[in-house]
C-alpha positions in Angstrom: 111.2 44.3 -105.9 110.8 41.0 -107.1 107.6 39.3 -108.1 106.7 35.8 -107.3 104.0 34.4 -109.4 101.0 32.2 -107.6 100.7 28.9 -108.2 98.0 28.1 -110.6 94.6 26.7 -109.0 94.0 23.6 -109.4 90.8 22.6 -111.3 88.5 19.6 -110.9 86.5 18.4 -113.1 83.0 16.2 -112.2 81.5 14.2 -115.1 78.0 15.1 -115.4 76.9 11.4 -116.9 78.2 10.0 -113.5 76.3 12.9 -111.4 73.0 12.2 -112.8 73.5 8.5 -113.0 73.6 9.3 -108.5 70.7 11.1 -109.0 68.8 8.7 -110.8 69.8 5.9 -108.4 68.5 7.4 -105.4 64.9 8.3 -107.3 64.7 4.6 -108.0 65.1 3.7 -104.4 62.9 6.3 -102.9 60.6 5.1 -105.4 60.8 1.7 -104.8 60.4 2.5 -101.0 57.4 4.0 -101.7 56.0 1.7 -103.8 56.7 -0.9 -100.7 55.2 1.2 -98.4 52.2 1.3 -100.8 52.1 -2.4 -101.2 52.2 -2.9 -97.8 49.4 -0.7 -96.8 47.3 -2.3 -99.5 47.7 -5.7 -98.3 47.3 -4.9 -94.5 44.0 -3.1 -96.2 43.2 -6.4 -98.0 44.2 -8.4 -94.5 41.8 -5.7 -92.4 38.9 -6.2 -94.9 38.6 -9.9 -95.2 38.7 -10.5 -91.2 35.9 -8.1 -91.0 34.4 -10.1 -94.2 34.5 -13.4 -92.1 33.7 -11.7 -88.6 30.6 -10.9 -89.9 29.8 -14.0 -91.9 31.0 -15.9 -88.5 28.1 -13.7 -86.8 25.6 -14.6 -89.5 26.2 -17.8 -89.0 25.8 -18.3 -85.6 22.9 -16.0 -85.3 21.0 -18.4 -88.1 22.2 -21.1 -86.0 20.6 -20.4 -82.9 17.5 -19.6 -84.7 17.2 -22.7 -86.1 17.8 -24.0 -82.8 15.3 -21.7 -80.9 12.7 -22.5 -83.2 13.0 -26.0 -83.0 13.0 -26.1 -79.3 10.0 -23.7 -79.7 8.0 -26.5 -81.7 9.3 -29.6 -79.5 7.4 -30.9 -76.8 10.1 -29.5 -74.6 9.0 -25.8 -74.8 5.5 -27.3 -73.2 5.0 -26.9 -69.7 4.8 -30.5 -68.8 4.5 -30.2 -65.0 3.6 -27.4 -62.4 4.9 -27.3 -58.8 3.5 -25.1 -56.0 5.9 -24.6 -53.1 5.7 -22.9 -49.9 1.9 -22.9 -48.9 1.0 -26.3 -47.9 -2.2 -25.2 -46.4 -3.4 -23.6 -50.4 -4.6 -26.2 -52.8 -2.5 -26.3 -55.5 -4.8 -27.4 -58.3 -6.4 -24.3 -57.5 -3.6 -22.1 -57.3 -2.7 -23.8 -60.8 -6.1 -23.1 -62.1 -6.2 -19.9 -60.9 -3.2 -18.7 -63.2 -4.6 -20.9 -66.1 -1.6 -22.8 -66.6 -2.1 -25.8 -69.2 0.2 -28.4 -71.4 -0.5 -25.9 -74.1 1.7 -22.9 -72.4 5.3 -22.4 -73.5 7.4 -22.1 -70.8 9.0 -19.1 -72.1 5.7 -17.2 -72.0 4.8 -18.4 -68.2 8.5 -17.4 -67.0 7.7 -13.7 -68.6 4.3 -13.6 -66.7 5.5 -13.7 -63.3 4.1 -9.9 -62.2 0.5 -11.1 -63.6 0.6 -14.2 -62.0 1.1 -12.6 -58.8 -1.2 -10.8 -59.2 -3.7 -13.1 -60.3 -2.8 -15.2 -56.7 -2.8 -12.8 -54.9 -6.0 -11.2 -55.6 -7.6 -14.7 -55.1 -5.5 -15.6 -52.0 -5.2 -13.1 -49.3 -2.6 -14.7 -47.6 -0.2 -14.6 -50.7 2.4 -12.2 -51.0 4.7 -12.5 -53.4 5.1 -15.4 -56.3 8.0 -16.4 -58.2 7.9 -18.4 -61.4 11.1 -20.8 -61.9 11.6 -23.5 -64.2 13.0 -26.8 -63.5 14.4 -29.7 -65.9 13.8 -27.5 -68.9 9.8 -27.7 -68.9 8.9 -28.3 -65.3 7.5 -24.9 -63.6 7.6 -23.9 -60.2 5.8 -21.5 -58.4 7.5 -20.7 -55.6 4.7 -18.6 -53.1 5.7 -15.9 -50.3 2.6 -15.7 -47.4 1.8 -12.8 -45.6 3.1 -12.5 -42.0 -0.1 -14.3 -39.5 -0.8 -12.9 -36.7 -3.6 -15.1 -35.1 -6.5 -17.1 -36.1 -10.1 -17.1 -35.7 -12.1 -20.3 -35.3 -14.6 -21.3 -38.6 -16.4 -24.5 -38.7 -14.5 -27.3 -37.3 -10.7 -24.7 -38.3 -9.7 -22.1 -38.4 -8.7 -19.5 -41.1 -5.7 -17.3 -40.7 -5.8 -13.5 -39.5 -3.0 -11.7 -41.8 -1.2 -9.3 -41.2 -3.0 -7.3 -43.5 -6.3 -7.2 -41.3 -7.7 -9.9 -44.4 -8.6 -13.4 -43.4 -6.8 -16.3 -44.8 -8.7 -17.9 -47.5 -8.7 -21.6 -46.4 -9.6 -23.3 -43.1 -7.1 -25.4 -41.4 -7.0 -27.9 -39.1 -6.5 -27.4 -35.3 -3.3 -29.1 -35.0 -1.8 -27.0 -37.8 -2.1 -23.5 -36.3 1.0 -22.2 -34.4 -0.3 -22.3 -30.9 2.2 -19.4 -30.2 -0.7 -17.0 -32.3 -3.4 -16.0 -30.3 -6.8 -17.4 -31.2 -10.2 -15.1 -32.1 -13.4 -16.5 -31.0 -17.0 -15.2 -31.1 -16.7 -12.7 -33.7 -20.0 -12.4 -35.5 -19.1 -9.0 -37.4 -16.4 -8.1 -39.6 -16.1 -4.6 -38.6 -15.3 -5.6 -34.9 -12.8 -8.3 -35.9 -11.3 -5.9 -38.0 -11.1 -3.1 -35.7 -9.6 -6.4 -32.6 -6.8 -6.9 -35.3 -5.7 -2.9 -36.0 -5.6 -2.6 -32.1 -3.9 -6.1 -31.5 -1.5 -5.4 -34.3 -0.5 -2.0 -32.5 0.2 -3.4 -29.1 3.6 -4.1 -28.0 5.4 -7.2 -29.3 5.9 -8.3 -25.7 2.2 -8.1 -24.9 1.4 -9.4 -28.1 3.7 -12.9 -27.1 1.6 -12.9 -24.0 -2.0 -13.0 -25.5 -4.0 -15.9 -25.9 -7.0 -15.3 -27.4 -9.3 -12.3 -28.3 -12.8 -12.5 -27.2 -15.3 -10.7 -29.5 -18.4 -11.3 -27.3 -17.9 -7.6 -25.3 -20.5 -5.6 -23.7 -19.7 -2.4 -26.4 -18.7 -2.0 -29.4 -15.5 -0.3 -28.4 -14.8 -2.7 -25.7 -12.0 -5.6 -26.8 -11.0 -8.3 -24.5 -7.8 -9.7 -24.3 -7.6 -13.5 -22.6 -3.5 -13.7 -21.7 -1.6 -16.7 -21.7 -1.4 -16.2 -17.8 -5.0 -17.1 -17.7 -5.4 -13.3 -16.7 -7.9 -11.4 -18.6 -7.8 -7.6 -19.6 -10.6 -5.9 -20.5 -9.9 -2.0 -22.5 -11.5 0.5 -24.6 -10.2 0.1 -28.4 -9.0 4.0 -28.0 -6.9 3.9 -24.8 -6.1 0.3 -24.6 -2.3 0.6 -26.0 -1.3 3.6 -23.8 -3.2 1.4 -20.8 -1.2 -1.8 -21.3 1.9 -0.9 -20.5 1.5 -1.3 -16.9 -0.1 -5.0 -17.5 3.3 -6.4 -16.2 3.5 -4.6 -12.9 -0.4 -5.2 -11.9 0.1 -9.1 -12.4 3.6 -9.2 -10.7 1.1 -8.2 -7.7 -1.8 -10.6 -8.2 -1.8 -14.0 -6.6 -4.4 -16.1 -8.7 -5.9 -15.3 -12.4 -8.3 -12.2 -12.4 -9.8 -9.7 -14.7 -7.7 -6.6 -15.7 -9.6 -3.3 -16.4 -8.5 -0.4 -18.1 -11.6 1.0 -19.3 -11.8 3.7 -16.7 -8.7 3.7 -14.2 -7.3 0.0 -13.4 -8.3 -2.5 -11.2 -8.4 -6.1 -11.1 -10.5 -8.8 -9.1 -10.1 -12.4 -9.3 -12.5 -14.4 -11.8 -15.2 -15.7 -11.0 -16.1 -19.3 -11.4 -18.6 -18.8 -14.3 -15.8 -16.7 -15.9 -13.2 -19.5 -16.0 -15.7 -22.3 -17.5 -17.1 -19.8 -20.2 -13.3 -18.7 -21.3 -12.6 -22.7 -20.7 -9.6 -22.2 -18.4 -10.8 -24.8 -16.0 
């Protein structure tokens, strides 16, 4: 048998100096890498840090700067109410109103806008027929008082006027002229006592809004104390007890479809009418 030898392995040889001199190399760029990632970071950091620096001198800045301003508006003649206007109740005086709220030169307008809930208040405690005020400014230092009044549902003679009947059940604090009245609101006349005018004006308030268009006048000269008279536009008049009268009136528009000339109404016990009388018509003045 014959023996063939192998070849011999070959055998490579690595130089060690050029193997670490690799190694070395790539430390140096991961280093460098990291020392740009670190540089980078750190001026970002720096870049974060002075717009937060500047945002909040910017802020400080303004802020003093609209002090300055605020406080020298505050101290100018401008912050002084230099006018007041009163709008939506001809018939009040606005002096008064004015006075009533104590409103001078002196006041800042700041102050007077931030006291509107007092100065309603204030009014409306003194005048019944206000509702609700609104303060508003105007031309930087000009105030306006801008008044609400309370619904009116009639108006009872005083003097040589009349004063308003509210809603409410209150009377109207001033007296107006005759030709300022809306002659659609019935009129009360010869009420000598508060409580019967005020008891007229629940039971006139409760009635129907279509018998309510149709009346006149209220009459407070009665016969009792629980009688009210009702003097319709019609010229008919309807005479009621305070406690029934609203159930009663309901059938007002079918008894005068029937009538042929102006008569009284009764709905105190039953119903049944009759014509007036003579004496009736001059005393009512429908003649």
């Amino acid at each position: 048998m014959r023996y063939v030898a192998k070849k011999k392995d070959k055998i490579t040889k690595k130089d060690p100096k050029k193997e670490l001199s690799g190694w070395i190399d790539y430390k140096n760029r991961v280093n460098n890498n990291e020392k740009k990632r670190v540089s980078a970071s750190l001026t970002k950091l720096q870049a974060e840090r002075r717009h937060a620096l500047l945002t909040r001198l910017g802020f400080i800045i303004l802020f003093s700067l609209c002090c300055i301003l605020a406080l020298g508006y505050y101290v100018s003649p401008k912050a002084n109410v230099a006018s007041v206007q009163v709008k939506g109740a001809p018939e009040l005086n606005s002096k008064q109103v004015v006075k009533t709220v104590n409103i001078s030169p002196e006041n800042k307008i700041v102050f007077c806008l931030l006291k509107g809930k007092e100065y309603n208040k204030q009014l409306s405690d003194a005048f019944p027929e206000i509702e609700k005020v609104q303060v508003g400014v105007k031309n930087t230092n000009h105030l306006i008082l801008t008044i609400k009044e309370r619904p009116v549902i009639g108006y009872i003679h005083e003097g040589t006027g009349y004063r308003k009947i509210l809603a409410t059940g209150k009377v109207g604090s001033q007296v107006i002229d005759k030709n300022k009245i809306d002659k659609n609101k019935p009129l009360f006349i010869g009420y000598n006592q508060k409580v019967s005018l005020s008891e007229d004006i629940k039971v006139y308030a409760s009635l129907p809004q279509h018998i309510r268009d149709q009346v006149k006048m209220l009459s407070g000269e009665t016969r009792r104390p629980t009688q009210i008279v009702l003097v319709m536009k019609d010229n008919n008049i309807v005479i009621g007890n305070l406690s029934t009268i609203k159930s009663k009136i309901q059938y007002y528009d079918k008894i005068k479809s029937q009538l042929k000339e102006p008569s009284v109404i009764d709905f105190e016990i039953g119903a049944y009418s009759r014509p007036l009388t003579q004496a009736e018509k001059v005393k009512l003045g429908l003649t």
